[in-house]
N, C-alpha and C positions, 0 to 999 in steps of 0.2 A: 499309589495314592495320587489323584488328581491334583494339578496345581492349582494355589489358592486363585479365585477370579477376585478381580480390582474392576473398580469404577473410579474416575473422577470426578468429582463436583466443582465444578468454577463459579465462583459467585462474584454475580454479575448483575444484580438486578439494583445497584442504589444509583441514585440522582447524580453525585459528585457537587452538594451545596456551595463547595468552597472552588468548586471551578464556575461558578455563575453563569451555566448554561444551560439553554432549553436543550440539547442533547445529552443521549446519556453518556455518564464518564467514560464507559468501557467503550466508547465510538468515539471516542480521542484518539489521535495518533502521535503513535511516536516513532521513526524514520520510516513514511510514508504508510502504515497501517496501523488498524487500530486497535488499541489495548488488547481488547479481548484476541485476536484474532494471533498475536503473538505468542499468547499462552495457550490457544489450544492448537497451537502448530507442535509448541514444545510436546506439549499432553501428548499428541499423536504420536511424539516418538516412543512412547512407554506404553501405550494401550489401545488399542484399536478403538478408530475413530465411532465408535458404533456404542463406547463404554465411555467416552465424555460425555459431561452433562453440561448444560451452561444453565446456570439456575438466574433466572431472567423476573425482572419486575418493568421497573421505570421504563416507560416509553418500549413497549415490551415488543410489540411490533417492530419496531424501527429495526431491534436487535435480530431477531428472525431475518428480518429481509437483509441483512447485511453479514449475519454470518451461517445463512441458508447451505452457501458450498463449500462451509469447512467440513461437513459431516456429524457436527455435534448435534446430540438431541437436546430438549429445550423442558425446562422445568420453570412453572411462571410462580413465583412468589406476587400474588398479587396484591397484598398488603406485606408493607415491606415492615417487620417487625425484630430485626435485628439477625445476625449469623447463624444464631442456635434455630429460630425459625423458618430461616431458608431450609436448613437442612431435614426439619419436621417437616417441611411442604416436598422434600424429595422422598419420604418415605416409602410410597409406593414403587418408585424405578428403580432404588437405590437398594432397597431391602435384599432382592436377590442375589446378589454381589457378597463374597466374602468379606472386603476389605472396601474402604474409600479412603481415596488419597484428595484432600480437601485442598483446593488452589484459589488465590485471588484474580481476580481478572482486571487488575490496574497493576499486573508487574510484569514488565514487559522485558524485561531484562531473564527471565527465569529460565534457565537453561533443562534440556531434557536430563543432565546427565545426573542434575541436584533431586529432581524430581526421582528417576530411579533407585539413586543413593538412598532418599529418605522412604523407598517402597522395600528396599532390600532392607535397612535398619529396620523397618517396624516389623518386619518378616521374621528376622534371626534374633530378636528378641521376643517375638510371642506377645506383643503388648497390643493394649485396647483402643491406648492412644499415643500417638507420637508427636511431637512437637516439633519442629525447624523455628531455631532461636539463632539469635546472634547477638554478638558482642560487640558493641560499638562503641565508636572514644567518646561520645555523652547519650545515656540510654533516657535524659529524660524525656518525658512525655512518655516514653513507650510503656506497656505492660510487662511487669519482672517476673521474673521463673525464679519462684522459690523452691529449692530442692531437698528432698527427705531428708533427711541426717539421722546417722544412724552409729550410735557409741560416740557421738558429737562431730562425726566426720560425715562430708556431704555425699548422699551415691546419685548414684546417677538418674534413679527416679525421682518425679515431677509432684510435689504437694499441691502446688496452686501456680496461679497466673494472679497475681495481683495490680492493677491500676495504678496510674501515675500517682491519682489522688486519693487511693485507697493504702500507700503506702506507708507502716509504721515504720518509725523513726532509724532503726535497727534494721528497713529496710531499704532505705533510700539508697543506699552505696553498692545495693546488688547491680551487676555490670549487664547479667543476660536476659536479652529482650526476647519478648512472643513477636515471629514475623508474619503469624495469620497462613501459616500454611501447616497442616496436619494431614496423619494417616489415623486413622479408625478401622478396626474389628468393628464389623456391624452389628453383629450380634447384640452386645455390650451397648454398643451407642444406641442404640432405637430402644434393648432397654431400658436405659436410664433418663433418656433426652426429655421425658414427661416430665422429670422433676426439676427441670432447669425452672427458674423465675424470674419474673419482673420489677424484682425489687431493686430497682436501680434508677438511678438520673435520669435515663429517655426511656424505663418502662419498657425494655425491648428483653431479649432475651441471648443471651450473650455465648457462642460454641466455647469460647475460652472456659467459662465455668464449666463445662464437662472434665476440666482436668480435676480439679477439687470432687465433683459426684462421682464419678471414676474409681476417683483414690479410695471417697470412703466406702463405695461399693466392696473394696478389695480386689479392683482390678489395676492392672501394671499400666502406668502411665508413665513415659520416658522421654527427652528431648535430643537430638540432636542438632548439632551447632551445625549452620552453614560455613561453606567455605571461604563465599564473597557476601556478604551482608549486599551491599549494591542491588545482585540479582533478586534480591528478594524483595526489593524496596516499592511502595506501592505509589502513585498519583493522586494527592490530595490538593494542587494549586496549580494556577498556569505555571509560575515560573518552576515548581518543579519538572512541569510535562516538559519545557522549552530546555532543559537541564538535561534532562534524560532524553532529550531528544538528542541535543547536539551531542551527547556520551553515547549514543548509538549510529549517530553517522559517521564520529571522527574515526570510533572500529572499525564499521564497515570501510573508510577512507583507507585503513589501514593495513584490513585484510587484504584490499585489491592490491597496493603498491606492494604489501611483500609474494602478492601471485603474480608482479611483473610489470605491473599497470605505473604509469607514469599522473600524477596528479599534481600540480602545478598550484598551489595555496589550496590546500584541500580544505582549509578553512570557510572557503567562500564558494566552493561545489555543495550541492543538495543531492546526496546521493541515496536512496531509499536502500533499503534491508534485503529486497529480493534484486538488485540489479547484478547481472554477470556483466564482466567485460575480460576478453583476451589478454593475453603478455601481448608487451608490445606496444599498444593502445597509450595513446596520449590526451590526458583531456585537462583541458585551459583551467583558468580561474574564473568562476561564475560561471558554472555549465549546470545545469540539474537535470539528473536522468530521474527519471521517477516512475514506479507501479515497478512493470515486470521485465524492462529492458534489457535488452540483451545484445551486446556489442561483442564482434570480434574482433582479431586479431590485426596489428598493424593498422590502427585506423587512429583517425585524428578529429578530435571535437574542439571547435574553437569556442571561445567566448564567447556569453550570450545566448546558448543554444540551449532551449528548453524541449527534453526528448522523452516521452512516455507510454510504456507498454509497446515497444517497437521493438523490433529485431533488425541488426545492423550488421550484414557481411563483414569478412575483410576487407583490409584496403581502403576503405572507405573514407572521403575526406567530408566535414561536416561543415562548411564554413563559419562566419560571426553570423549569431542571431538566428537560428532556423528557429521553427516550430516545428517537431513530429510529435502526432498520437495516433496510437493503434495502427502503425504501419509496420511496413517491411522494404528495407533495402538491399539489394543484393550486393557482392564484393565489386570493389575495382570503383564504385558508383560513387559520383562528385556532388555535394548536394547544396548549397546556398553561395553566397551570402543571403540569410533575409529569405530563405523559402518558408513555405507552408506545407506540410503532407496534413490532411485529414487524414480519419479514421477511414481504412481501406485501399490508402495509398501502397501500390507494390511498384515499386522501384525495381527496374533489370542490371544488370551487370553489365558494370563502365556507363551507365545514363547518368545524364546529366540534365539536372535541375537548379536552374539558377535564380540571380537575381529577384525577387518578387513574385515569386511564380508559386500558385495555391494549386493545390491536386487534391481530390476526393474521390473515392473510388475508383480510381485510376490504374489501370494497369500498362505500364511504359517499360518496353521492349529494351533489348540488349541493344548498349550502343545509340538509343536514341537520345536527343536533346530537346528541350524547352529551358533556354538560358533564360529570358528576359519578361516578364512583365504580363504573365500568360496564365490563365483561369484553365484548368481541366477538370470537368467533373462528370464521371458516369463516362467514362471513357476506355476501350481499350484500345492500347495505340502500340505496334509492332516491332519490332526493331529496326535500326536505321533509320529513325525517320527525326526530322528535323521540324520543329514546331517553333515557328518564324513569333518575332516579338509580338505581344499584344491580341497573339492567337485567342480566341473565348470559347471553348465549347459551352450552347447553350443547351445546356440537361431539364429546363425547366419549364413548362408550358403553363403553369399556375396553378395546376391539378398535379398532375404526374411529373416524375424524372423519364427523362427518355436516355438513351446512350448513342455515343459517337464510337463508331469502328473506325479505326483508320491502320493499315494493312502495312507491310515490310515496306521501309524504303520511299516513303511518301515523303512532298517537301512542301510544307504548308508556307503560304508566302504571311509576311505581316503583316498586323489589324486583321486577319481574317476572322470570318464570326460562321462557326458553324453548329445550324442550326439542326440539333439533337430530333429524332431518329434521323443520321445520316451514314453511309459507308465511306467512306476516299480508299480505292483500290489498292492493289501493290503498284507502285512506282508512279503513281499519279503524282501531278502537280495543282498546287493550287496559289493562284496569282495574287497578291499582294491586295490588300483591304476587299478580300471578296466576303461575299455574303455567299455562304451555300446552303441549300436548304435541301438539292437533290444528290444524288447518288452520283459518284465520281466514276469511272470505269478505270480500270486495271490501266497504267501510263497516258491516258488524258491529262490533258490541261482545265481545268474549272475556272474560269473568269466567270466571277459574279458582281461585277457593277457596271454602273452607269457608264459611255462613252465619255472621253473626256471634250470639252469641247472650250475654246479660248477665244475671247472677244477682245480685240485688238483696241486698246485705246479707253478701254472702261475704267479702269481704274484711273489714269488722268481724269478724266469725265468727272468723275464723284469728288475727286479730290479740290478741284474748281469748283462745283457746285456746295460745295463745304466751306470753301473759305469765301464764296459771293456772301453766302446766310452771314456769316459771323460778321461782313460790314453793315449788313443790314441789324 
């Protein structure tokens, strides 16, 4: 016998009214990505990426272009008419599928292993519909699960979902809440989902009532309780998203320090969801690593230093105040106070980048140095080589980037300005505020300025001529 096929449905397509933003809710983030994209990382550990759905309305574009490489397919609800609707507008992708395991795409917290749990329950029960409920210390507002009763005692099947404000009086003290995540037999669901209506408040058409149409069809509708209510909880305000944000980094805080990691007021680090860091590894208070960072082992990040989607050898000391994005640095490598990597910066092993010094596309060799107050962009620069203070590669002609080679073991002197397409040889020299515009050869010397020349007695001169004016 074949195994049952699952699909997931993540709905995804509402506004988020009560977060007051032109974006849609599910492109919120909480520890550095967003809503949606948490839930269907989860989703992917349970069902190949190929059987998520993200059922998409509002600002429906925006959603496409931003969660294009998780792999999920895209279901557009383009009149957003309520839950039980989204899932009549998946009928055609959805219908082929044994089962659908229904998820929200504002809970970010939702773990794979809850999402299986409740794929194996609705399996070994045989039922049409499943519910994921919780019990929380005050369930009001939420929707109650009324459950059959049967010889006056309660079983375990599901009568209805009833509304905070649909609740008779006999019902107000029921404790178990609907947390908006279910498994469906499709069969059953597609045929009954026609009789859902719109006799309600906002006129929409509601997936909770399929527990009640269900029922009186005579098919088995059952709940199971989650384990953390938390994971299941969805984004309805800022100050929730800012709640559940900081409840997702103080984890993440927490997971690193007990894998070895040293965090120093991890209160006032910004650490995202996807960042790895080594045992060993020291990082300050006020540091934020963020996107897909990756630090190794034995390294030290001071304060101040904001570092994203970079990878960071061992060894590695970060000083106060860097900037990196989208770089690479290799182990041993010494990098601020106060530098800059752009996007494209590769750092060599044991280089050193100091002081002020901005790097873009850059590639700097094992062992070489730019300490002080020095501009490289569109550069590849060798190892051993020494790039003197106030060094500028200029990469920019107003049209085009051009690129600087500079070769093993070169020693560029200070203020020099060289002007992109240029090579500097292996062991070439270049003298202190030159301008170079040509090709260095292999241990030459490049002087590029002016002779200096000194006029004896000028400066007295002017200084008299200064102070004649001022009695006049």
């Amino acid at each position: 016998m074949s195994k049952p096929s699952f699909a997931i449905a993540i709905m995804a397509a509402g506004k988020g009214t009560r977060l007051k933003s032109k974006y849609p809710k599910v492109l919120h983030e909480v520890g550095g990505k967003a809503l949606l994209r948490h839930v269907i990382e989860a989703a992917a550990k349970v069902v190949p990426a190929e059987n998520i759905y993200s059922i998409i309305g509002y600002e429906a574009d925006r959603v496409r272009q931003a969660m294009g490489d998780t792999g999920t397919k895209f279901i557009l609800q383009e009149e957003q008419r309520g839950t039980g609707h989204a899932i009549m507008c998946g009928r055609n992708a959805l219908s082929k599928y044994d089962h659908i395991l229904v998820l929200s795409g504002d809970t970010p917290l939702i773990r794979p292993e809850i999402i299986e749990r409740l794929r194996k329950f609705h399996l070994q029960n045989h039922a049409a519909m499943t519910l994921l409920t919780a019990v929380p210390p005050d369930p009001f507002g939420f929707g109650r699960i009324v459950r059959k009763s049967v010889s006056g005692a309660q079983s375990g099947e599901v009568a209805a979902i009833v509304e905070q404000k649909s609740l008779s009086p006999d019902q107000l003290n029921l404790p178990e809440i609907n947390v908006g995540i279910y498994g469906f037999a499709t069969k059953p669901l597609y045929a009954n989902i026609d009789k859902l209506s719109t006799d309600n408040a906002h006129k929409e058409y509601y997936l909770t009532d399929m527990a009640e149409l269900l029922g009186r069809a005579g098919e088995k509708v059952i709940a199971l309780k989650a384990g953390e209510m938390a994971e299941t909880l969805g984004i309805n305000s800022r100050p929730e998203l800012v709640r559940l944000d900081a409840q997702v980094r103080a984890a993440k805080a927490l997971q690193l320090m007990e894998a070895g990691v040293t965090i120093y007021k991890p209160e006032t680090c910004t650490i995202d969801a996807d960042v790895e860091i080594g045992p060993d590894t020291i990082i300050e208070p006020f540091v934020q690593l963020l996107g897909k960072t990756k630090i190794g082992s034995d390294c030290r990040i001071r304060s101040g230093s904001v570092i994203e989607n970079t990878e960071i050898g061992d060894n590695v000391l970060v000083r106060q105040g860097c900037i990196m994005d989208s770089s690479r640095v290799e182990s041993g490598a010494l990098i601020g106070p106060y530098s800059h990597l752009r996007p494209g910066s590769d750092i060599g092993e044991n280089a050193h980048v100091g002081n002020f010094v901005e790097t873009k596309k850059v590639k700097l060799g094992k062992g070489s140095k730019a300490n002080h107050l020095t501009y490289l962009g569109d550069a590849v620069i060798g190892s051993g080589v020494n790039i003197g203070a106030g060094t500028i590669t200029c990469n920019y002609d107003g049209v085009n980037k051009h690129q600087t080679t500079i070769e093993d073991n070169v020693f560029v002197g200070s203020d020099s300005t060289l002007v992109a397409p240029v090579k500097l040889g292996k062991g070439a020299y270049v003298a202190a505020a030159s301008c170079v515009t040509e090709e260095v050869p292999a241990d030459a010397l490049a002087i590029g300025r002016g002779k200096q020349v000194n006029k004896e007695g000028w400066a007295k001169t002017k200084r008299e001529k200064q102070a004649a004016a001022k009695k006049h």
